[in-house]
Wavefront OBJ file of the C-alpha trace (Angstrom):
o trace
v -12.391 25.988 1.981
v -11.281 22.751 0.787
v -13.588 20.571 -2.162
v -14.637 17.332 -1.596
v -11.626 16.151 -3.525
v -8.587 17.581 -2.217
v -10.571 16.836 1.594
v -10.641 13.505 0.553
v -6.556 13.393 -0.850
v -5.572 14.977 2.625
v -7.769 12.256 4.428
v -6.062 9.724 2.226
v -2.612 10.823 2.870
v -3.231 11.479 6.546
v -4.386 7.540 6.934
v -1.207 6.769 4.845
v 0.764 8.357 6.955
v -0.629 6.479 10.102
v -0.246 3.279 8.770
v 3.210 4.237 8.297
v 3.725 4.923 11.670
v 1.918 1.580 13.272
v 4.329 -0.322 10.770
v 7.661 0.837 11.820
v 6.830 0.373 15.005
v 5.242 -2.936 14.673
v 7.338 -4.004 11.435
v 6.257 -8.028 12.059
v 2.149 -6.935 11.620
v 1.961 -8.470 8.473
v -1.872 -7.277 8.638
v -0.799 -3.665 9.122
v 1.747 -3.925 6.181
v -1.697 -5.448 4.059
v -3.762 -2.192 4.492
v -0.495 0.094 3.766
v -0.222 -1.705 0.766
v -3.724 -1.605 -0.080
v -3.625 2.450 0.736
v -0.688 2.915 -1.318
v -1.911 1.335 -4.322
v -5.316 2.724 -3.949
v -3.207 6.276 -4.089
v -1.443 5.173 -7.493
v 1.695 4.792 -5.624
v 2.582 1.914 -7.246
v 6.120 0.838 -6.594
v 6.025 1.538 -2.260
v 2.765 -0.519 -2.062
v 5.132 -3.387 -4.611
v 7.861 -2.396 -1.658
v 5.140 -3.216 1.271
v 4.222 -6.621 0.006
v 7.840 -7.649 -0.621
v 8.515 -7.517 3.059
v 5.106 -8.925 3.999
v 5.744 -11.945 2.169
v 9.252 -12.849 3.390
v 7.604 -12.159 6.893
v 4.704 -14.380 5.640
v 5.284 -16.165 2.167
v 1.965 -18.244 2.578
v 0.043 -14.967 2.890
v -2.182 -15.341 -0.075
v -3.945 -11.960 0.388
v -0.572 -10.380 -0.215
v 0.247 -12.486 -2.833
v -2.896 -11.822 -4.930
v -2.295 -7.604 -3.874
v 1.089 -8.113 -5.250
v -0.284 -9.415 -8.669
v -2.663 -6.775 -9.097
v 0.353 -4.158 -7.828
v 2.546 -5.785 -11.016
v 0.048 -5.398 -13.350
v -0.927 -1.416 -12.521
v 3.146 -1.140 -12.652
v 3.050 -2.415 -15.415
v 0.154 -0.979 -16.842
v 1.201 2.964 -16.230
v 1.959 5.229 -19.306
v 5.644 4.999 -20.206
v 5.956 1.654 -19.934
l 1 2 3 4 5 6 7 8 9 10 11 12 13 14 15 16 17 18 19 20 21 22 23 24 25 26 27 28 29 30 31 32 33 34 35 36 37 38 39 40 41 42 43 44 45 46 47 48 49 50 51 52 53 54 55 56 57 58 59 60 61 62 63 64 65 66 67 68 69 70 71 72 73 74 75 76 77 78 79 80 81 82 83
């Protein structure tokens, strides 16, 4: 039986894994790209979600949600042990 934890993990990585597929096949959805960003950094995973928002903002550089998600990506990169 799985604990509340790892349940919510797989549930996580599951909806990761969705938005993943809806963006490569819809690759110009900058709001798709948005909430796999937000996912990815919500799941410590840092440098894809910085990778998300780079191609989100050439497909939209006045995207300011993206912009200010980028910021906050930077400064949990930046932030991590190690660095």
């Amino acid at each position: 039986m799985l604990d509340v934890t790892a349940f919510t993990k797989l549930r996580s990585n599951n909806e990761t894994l969705r938005l993943r597929r809806l963006v490569s096949l819809s690759p110009q959805d900058a709001e798709l790209r948005l909430r796999l960003a937000h996912r990815l950094l919500q799941a410590l995973r840092t440098e894809e979600a910085l990778d998300e928002l780079r191609a989100l903002i050439r497909l939209d550089p006045n995207n300011l949600a993206a912009r200010k998600l980028r910021e906050q990506a930077q400064r949990q990169y930046f932030e991590r042990p190690g660095c």
